[in-house]
C-alpha positions in Angstrom: 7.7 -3.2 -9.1 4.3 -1.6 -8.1 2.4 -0.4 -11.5 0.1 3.0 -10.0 -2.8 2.8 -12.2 -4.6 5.9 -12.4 -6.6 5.1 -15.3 -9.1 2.5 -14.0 -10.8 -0.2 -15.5 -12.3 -4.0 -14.0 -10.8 -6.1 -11.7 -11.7 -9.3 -10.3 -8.6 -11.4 -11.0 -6.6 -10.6 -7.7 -8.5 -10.7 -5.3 -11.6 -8.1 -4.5 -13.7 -7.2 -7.9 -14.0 -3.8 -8.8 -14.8 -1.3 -11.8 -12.8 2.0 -11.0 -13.0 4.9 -13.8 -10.1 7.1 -13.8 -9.3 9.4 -11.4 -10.4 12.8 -12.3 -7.0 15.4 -11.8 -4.4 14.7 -14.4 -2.9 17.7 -12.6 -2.6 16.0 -9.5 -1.0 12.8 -10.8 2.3 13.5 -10.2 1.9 14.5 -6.6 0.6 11.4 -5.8 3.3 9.9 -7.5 6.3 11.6 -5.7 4.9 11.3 -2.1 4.5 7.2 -3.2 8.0 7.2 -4.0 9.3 9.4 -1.0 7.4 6.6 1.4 8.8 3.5 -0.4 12.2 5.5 -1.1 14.0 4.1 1.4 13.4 -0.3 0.0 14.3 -2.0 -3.1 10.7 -1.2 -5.0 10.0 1.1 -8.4 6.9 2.8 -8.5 5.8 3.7 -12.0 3.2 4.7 -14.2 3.4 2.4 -17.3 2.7 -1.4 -16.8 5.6 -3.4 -17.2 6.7 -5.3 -20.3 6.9 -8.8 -18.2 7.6 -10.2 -15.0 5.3 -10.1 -11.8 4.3 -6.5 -10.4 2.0 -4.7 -7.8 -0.9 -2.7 -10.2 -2.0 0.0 -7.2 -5.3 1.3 -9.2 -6.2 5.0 -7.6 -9.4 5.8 -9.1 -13.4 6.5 -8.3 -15.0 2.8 -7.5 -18.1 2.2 -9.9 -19.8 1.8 -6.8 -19.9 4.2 -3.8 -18.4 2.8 -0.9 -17.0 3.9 2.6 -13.9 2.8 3.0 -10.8 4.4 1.3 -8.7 1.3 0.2 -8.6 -2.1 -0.2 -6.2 -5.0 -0.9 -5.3 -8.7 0.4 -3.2 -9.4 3.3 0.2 -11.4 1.8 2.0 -12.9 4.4 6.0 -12.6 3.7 5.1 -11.2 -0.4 5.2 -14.4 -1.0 2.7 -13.3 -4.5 4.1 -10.5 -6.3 1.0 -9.8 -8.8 -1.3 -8.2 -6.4 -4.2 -5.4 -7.4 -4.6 -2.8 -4.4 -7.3 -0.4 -4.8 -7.4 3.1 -3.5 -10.6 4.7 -4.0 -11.2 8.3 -4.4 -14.2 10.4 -3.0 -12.6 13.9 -2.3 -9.7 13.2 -0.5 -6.6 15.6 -1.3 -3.4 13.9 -2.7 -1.5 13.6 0.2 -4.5 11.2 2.0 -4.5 9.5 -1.4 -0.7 8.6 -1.3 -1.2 7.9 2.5 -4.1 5.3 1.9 -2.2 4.2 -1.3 1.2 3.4 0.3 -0.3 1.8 3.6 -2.9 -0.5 1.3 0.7 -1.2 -1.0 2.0 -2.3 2.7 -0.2 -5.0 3.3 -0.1 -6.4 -0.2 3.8 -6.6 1.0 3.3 -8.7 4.5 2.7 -5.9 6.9 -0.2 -5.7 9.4 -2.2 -2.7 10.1 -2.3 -1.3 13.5 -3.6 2.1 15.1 0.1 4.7 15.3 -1.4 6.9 12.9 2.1 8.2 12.5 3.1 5.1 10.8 1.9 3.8 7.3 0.9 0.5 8.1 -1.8 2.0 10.3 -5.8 1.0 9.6 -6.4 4.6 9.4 -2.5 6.7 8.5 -2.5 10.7 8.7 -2.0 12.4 5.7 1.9 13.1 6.5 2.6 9.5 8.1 5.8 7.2 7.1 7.1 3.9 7.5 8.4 4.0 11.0 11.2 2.0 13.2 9.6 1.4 15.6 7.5 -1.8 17.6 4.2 -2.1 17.8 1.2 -4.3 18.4 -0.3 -5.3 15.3 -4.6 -4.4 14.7 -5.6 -7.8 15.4 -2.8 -9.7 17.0 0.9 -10.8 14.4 -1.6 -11.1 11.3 1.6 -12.4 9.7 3.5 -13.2 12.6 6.0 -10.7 12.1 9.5 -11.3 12.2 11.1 -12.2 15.3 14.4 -10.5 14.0 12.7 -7.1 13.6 11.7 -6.3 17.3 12.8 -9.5 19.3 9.6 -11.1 19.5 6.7 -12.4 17.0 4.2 -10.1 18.6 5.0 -6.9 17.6 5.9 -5.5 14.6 7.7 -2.9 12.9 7.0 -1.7 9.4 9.9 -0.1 8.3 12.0 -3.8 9.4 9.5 -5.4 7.7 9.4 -3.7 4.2 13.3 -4.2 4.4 12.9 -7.9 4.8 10.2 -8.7 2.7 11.6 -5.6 -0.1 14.9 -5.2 0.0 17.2 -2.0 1.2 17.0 1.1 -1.8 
């Protein structure tokens, strides 16, 4: 379950601390929203708006960081998704909503186990274009198998491949 906080607030529970206000275009909400859920449509995850009532869950916070900063998103590395109550931040500073569901979903990624590396078609790139997905096929993580990917998903622990990876460590839709 991945919680998409658009509302802000502090955070310093999971991970890196951060005060996000909300993000400023109600109107663009639900885009954001749909091209999430068109990237993740394809493993076992629900992406929703309204924090769930119990169990563990992703919070994805899209919003403008309190302090100005360079970099687009930020969340921790989780080897396997072996913790399911992760904060992943997205920060806003006049990107359109497709780059904001592209940073979004490949900072989501990593919280799930995958590496980022430099296919900017893919997702689980450092750096995705705006239009990227999760893609099947292998390819050298950024800095060596971060997480040692699974041997199963491209016949060897060096490479990886996001799409096999979100299907191990999520689930098949």
């Amino acid at each position: 379950m991945v919680f998409v906080n658009f509302e802000g607030g502090e955070f310093s529970d999971s991970g890196p601390a951060a005060t996000m206000t909300p993000y400023p275009f109600e109107e663009e909400r639900d885009e954001i929203l749909q091209r999430m859920r068109a990237h993740y449509a394809a493993f076992d995850v629900s992406i929703v708006t309204e924090p769930p009532g119990e169990g563990p869950y992703t919070t994805a916070v899209i919003g403008v960081p309190q302090t100005p900063t360079t970099i687009e998103g930020l969340g921790p590395l989780d080897c396997g998704n072996a913790i399911a109550d992760h904060v992943v931040f997205t920060f806003y500073s006049g990107q359109s909503p497709a780059r904001l569901a592209a940073i979004a979903s490949s900072t989501l990624a990593v919280s799930f186990g995958v590496g980022h590396h430099e296919d900017q078609t893919d997702l689980a790139a450092r750096d995705p274009f705006d239009d990227a997905e999760f893609l099947d096929i292998c390819v050298t993580p950024r800095s060596g198998p971060e997480c040692w990917p699974d041997s199963d998903a491209c016949g060897d622990d060096t490479q990886q491949n996001s799409y096999q990876e979100l299907l191990i460590s999520l689930g098949p839709a």
